[in-house]
C-alpha positions as CSV (number, residue, x, y, z in Angstrom):
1,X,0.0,0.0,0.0
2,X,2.0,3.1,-1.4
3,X,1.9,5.9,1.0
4,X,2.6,9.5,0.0
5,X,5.1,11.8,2.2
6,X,5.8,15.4,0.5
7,X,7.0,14.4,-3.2
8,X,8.0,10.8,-2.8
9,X,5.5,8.1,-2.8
10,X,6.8,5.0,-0.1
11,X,6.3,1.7,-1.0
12,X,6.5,-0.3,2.3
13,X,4.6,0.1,5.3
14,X,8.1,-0.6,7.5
15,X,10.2,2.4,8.9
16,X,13.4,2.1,10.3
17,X,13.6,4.9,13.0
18,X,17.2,6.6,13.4
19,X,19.1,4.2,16.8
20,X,22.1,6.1,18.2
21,X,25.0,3.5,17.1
22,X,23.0,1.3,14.8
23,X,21.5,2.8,11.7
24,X,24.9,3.6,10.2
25,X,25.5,3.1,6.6
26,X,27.0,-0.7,7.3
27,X,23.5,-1.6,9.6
28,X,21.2,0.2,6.5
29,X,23.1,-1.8,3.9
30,X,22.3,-5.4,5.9
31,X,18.6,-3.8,5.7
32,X,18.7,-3.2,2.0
33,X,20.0,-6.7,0.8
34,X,17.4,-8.0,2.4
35,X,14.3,-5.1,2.3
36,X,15.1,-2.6,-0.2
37,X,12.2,-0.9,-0.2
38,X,11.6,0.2,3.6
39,X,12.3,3.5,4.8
40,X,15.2,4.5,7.1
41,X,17.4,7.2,8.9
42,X,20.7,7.8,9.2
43,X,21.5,8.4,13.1
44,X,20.5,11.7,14.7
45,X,23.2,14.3,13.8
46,X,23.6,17.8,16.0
47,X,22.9,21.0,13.8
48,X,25.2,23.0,15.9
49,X,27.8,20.5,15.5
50,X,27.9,20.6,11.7
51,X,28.2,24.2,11.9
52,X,31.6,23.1,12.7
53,X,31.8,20.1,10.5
54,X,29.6,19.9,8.1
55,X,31.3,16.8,6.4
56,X,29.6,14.3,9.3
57,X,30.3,10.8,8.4
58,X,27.1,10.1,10.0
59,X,25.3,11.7,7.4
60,X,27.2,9.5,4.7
61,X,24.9,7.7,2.1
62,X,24.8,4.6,-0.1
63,X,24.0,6.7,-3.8
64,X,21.4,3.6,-4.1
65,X,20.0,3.6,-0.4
66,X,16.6,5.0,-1.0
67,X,14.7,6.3,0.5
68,X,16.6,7.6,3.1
69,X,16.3,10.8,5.6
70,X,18.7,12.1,7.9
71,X,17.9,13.0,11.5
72,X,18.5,15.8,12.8
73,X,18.2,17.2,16.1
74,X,18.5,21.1,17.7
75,X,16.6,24.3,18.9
76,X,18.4,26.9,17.1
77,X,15.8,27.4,14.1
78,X,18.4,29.1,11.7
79,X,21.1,26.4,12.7
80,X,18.6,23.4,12.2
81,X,17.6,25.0,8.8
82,X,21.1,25.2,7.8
83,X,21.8,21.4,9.1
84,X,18.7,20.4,6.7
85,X,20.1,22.3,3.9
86,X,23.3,20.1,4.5
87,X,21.0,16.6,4.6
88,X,19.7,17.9,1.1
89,X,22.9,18.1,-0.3
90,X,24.0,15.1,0.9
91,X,21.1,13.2,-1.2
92,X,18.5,12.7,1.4
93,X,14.6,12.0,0.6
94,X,13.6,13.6,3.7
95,X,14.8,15.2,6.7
96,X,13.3,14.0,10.0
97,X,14.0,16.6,13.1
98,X,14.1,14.5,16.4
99,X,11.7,16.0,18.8
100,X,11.7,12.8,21.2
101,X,15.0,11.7,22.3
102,X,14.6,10.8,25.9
103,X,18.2,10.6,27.3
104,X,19.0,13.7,29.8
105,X,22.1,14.6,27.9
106,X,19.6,15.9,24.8
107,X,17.1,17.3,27.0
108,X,18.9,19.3,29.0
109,X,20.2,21.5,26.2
110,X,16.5,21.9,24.9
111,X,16.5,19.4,22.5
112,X,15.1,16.1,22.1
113,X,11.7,15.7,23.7
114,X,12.4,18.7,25.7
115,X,10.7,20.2,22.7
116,X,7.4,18.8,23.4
117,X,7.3,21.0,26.8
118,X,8.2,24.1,24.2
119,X,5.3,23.8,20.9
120,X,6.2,27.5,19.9
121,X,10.1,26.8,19.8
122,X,9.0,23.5,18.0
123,X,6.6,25.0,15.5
124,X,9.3,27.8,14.6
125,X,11.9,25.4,14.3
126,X,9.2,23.0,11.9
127,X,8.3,26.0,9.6
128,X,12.1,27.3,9.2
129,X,13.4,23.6,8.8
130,X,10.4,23.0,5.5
131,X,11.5,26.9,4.5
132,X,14.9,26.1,4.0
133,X,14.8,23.0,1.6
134,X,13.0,20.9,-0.9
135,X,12.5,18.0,0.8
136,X,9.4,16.5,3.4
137,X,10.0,17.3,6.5
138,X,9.3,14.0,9.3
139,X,9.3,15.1,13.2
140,X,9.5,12.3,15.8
141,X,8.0,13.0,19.3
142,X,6.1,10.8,21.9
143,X,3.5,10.7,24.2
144,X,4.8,13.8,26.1
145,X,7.2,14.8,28.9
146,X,5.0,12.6,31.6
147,X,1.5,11.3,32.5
148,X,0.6,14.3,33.6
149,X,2.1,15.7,30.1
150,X,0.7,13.9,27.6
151,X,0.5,16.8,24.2
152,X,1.1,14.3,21.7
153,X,-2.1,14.9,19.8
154,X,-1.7,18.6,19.9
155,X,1.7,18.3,19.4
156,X,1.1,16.3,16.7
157,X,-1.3,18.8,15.0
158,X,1.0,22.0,15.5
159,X,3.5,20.0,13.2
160,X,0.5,19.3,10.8
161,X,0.2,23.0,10.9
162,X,3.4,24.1,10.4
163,X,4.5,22.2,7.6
164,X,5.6,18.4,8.6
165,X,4.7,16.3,5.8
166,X,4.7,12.9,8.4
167,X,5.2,12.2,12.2
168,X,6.3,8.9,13.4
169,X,5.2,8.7,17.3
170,X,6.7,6.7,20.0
171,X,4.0,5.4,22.8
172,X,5.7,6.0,25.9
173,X,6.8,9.3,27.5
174,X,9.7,10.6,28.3
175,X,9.8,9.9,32.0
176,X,9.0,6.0,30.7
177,X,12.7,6.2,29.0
178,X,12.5,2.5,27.6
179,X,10.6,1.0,30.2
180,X,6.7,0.1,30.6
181,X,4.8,-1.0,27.8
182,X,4.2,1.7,24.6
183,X,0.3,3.0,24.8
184,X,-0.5,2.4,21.3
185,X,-4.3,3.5,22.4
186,X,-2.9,6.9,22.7
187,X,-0.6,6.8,19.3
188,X,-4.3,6.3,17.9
189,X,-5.7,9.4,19.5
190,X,-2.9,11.4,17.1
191,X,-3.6,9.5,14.2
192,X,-7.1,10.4,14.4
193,X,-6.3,14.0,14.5
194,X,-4.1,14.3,11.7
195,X,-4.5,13.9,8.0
196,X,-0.7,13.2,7.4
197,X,0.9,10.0,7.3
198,X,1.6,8.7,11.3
199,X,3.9,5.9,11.8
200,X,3.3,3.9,15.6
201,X,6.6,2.8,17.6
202,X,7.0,1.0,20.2
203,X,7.2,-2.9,21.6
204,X,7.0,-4.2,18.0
205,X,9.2,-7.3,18.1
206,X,7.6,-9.4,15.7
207,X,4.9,-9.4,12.1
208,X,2.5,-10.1,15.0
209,X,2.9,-7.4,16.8
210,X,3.1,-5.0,13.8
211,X,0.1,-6.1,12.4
212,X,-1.9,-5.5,15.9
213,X,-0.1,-2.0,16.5
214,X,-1.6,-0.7,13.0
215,X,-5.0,-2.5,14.1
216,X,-5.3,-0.7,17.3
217,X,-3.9,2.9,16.0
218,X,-5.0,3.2,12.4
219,X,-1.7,4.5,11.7
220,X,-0.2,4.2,8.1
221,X,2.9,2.6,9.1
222,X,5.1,0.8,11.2
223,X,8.4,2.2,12.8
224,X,10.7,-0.5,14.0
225,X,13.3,0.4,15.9
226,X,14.7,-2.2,19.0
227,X,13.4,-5.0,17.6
228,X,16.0,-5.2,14.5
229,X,19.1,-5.4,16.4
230,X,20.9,-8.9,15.2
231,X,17.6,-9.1,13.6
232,X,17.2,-7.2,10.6
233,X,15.2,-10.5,9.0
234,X,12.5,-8.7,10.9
235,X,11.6,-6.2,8.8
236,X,11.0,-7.9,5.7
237,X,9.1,-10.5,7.5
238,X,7.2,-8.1,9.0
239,X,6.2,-6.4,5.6
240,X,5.3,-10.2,3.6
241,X,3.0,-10.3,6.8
242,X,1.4,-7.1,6.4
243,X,1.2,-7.0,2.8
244,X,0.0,-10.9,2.0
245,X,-0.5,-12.5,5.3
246,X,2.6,-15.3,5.1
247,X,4.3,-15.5,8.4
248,X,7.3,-16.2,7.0
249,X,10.3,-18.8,9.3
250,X,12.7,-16.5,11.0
251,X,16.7,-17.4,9.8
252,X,18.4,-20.0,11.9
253,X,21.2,-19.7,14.2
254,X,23.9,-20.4,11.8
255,X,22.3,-17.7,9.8
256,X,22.4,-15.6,12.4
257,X,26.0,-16.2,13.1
258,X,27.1,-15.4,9.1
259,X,25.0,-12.1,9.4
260,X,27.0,-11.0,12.7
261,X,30.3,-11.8,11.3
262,X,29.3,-10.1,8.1
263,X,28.2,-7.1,10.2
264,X,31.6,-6.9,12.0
265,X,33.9,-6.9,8.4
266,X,31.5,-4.3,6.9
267,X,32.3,-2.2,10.3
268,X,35.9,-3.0,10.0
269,X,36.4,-2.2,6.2
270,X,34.1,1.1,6.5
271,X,35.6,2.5,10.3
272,X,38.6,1.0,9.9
273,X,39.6,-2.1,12.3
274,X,40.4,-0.9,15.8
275,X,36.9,1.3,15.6
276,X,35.1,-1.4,13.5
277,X,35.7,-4.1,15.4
278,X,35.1,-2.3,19.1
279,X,31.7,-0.9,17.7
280,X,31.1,-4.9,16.5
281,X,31.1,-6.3,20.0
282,X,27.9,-4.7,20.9
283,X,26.4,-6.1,17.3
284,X,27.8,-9.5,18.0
285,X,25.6,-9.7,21.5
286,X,22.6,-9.0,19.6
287,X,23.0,-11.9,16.9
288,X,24.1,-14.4,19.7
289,X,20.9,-13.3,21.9
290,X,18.7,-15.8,22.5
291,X,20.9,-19.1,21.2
292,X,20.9,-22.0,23.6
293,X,24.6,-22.3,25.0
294,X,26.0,-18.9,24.0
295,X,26.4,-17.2,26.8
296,X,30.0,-18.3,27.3
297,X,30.7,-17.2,23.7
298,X,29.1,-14.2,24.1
299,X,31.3,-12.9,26.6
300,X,33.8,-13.7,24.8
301,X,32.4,-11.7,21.6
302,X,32.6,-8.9,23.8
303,X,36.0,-8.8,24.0
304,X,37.4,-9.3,20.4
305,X,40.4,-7.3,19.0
306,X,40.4,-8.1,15.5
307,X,38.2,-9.8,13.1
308,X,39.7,-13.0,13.3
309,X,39.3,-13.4,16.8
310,X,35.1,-13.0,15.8
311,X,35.4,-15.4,13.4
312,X,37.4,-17.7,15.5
313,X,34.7,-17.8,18.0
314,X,31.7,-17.5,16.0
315,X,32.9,-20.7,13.9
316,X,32.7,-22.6,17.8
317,X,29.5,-21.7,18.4
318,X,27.9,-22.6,14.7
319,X,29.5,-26.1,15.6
320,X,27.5,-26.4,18.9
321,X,24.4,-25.3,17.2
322,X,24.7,-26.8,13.9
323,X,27.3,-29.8,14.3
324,X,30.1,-30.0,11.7
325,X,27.9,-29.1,8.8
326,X,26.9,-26.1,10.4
327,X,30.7,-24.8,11.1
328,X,31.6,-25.5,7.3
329,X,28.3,-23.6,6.5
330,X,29.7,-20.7,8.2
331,X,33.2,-21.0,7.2
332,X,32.6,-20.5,3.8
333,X,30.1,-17.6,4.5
334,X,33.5,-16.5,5.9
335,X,35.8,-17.1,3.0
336,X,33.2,-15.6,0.9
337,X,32.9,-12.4,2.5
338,X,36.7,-12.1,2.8
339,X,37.4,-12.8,-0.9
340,X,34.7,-9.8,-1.5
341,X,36.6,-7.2,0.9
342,X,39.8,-8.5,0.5
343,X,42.2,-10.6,2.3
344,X,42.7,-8.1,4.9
345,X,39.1,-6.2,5.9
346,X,39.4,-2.9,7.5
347,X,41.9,-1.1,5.1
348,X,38.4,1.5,5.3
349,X,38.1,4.9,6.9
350,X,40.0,5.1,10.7
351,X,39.3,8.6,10.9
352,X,35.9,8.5,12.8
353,X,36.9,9.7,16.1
354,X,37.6,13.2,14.3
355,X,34.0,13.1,13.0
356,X,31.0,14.6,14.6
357,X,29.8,12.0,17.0
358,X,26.5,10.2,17.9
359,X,25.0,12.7,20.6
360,X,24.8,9.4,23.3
361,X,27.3,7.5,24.1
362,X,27.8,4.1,22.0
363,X,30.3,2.4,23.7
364,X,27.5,0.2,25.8
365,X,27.3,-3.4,24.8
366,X,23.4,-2.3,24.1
367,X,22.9,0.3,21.8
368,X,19.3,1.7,22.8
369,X,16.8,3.2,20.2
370,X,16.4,6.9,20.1
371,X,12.7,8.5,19.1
């Protein structure tokens, strides 16, 4: 079911929401092998922080990832109309401004869901951001500050109003953080009061509970955020389900196991190794979640220094789960993937401690979604 945003018609009802530490150009090109129609984001940038380098790696695209937006996040209008002029240049289809990030570090400067306690600041910055470029402008927001805060529908219609051409809304508050359960009765209040597309997020894990968030909220689309980490499988799944009802089998655990180690050589070749592989641990946890007996290797996964020493121990663990066949299976998944990026991976970019960072800090061994 197409949906139209601005001047770009979307073809899947699946949205990939920006995750501090995820959604990088290596994550988004393990989406698009396997959905290449779904939406994304890169990860939230900081408009005052490209003021003083505008050249972010963050906002660095695949020429064929579309569509794409990039994320921004602020409270200076004229500084986050000059960070959207930047996303357009860079080749995005949209630029989504991140009214909803929860974590004190982003609301204490203003930003983030800080917004939602400021509509005028948040209209201005709305109207300047869709002044200053081409493109559909997306906001992100949730519920509100708190329970006793909950503007999301007016919120909601002040961005209708002042130019946003699609909201996604997260069901919990910012007091909630992560924790509770999303209110996807109240993400169906805003849909109700807007005629733009609204995308629901929140506690979708599964084509199951996809399908049942867009029952309850009427909203157009999906945003799926959490549940994609060591799991992108997830999203296409989730849009054969939507789209023709076939539940299709999630990937087994020696599938799992190629995807992580192909993960980690695309971080290594594209971050360079020392940076590749240190942002790969936290990857590695998520595509070893949830197998029977990994918890040893897990541990272990968590403190790799080079990408042999992941292959090495990923190549154990397929032959618990999947017996000698299983280890081969993996081993020439390996060999494949080497002779693609060379006999030595991470030869790529080292310079991305230079660059302008994620706004949270990345280094946990769970990277945590960010509305």
């Amino acid at each position: 079911m197409p949906i139209k945003i601005g001047n770009f018609t979307l073809q899947s009802r699946v949205y990939v929401p920006p995750m501090a530490g995820v959604t990088d150009i290596v994550f988004r090109q393990i989406v698009r092998s396997i959905d290449p129609q779904c939406m994304m984001s890169t990860e939230m940038v900081s408009s005052r922080a490209l003021l003083a380098r505008p050249e972010s790696r963050i906002m660095d695209l695949d020429p064929d990832e579309h569509p794409i937006g990039i994320q921004i996040f602020g409270h200076e209008p004229d500084v986050m109309a000059n960070a959207a002029q930047l996303a357009q240049k860079k080749g995005a289809d949209f630029v989504d401004i991140n009214m909803g990030c929860p974590v004190p570090k982003i609301t204490k400067g203003k930003d983030g869901c800080a917004l939602m306690r400021e509509p005028d600041l948040a209209r201005e910055i709305i109207s300047t951001v869709k002044a200053a470029v081409d493109l559909p402008v997306t906001v992100k927001f949730r519920l509100g500050w708190d329970d006793s805060n909950r503007n999301a529908v007016e919120f909601g219609e002040m961005a209708e109003e002042a130019g946003a051409s699609m909201v996604t809304v997260h069901g919990r508050t910012r007091q909630q953080l992560y924790s509770g359960k999303a209110d996807w009765t109240h993400i169906a209040l805003v849909k109700k009061a807007l005629s733009i597309p609204v995308f629901g997020n929140g506690d979708v894990f599964s084509p199951e509970n996809a399908l049942q968030l867009l029952e309850i909220t009427g909203c157009d689309g999906v945003a799926v955020a959490r549940g994609t980490l060591g799991n992108p499988w997830l999203i296409p799944r989730i849009t054969k389900y939507l789209d023709h009802g076939i539940l299709d089998v999630a990937p087994d655990e020696v599938e799992r196991l190629i995807a992580g180690y192909r993960h980690s050589a695309g971080l290594a070749k594209y971050k360079g190794s020392r940076i590749g592989i240190n942002e790969s641990r936290r990857h590695l946890t998520q595509y070893t979640k949830g197998i029977s007996g990994a918890a040893p290797f897990r541990n272990r996964l968590t403190q790799i220094g080079s990408l042999t020493d992941c292959a090495q121990i990923l190549s154990e663990l397929a032959y618990v789960v999947g017996g000698k066949e299983g280890q081969e299976r993996f081993l020439r998944a390996v060999e494949q993937d080497d002779l693609k990026n060379g006999k030595e991976p991470g030869e790529g970019h080292s310079d991305r401690e230079s660059s302008v960072q994620a706004p949270v800090d990345v280094r946990a061994v769970l990277p945590v979604a960010k509305p």
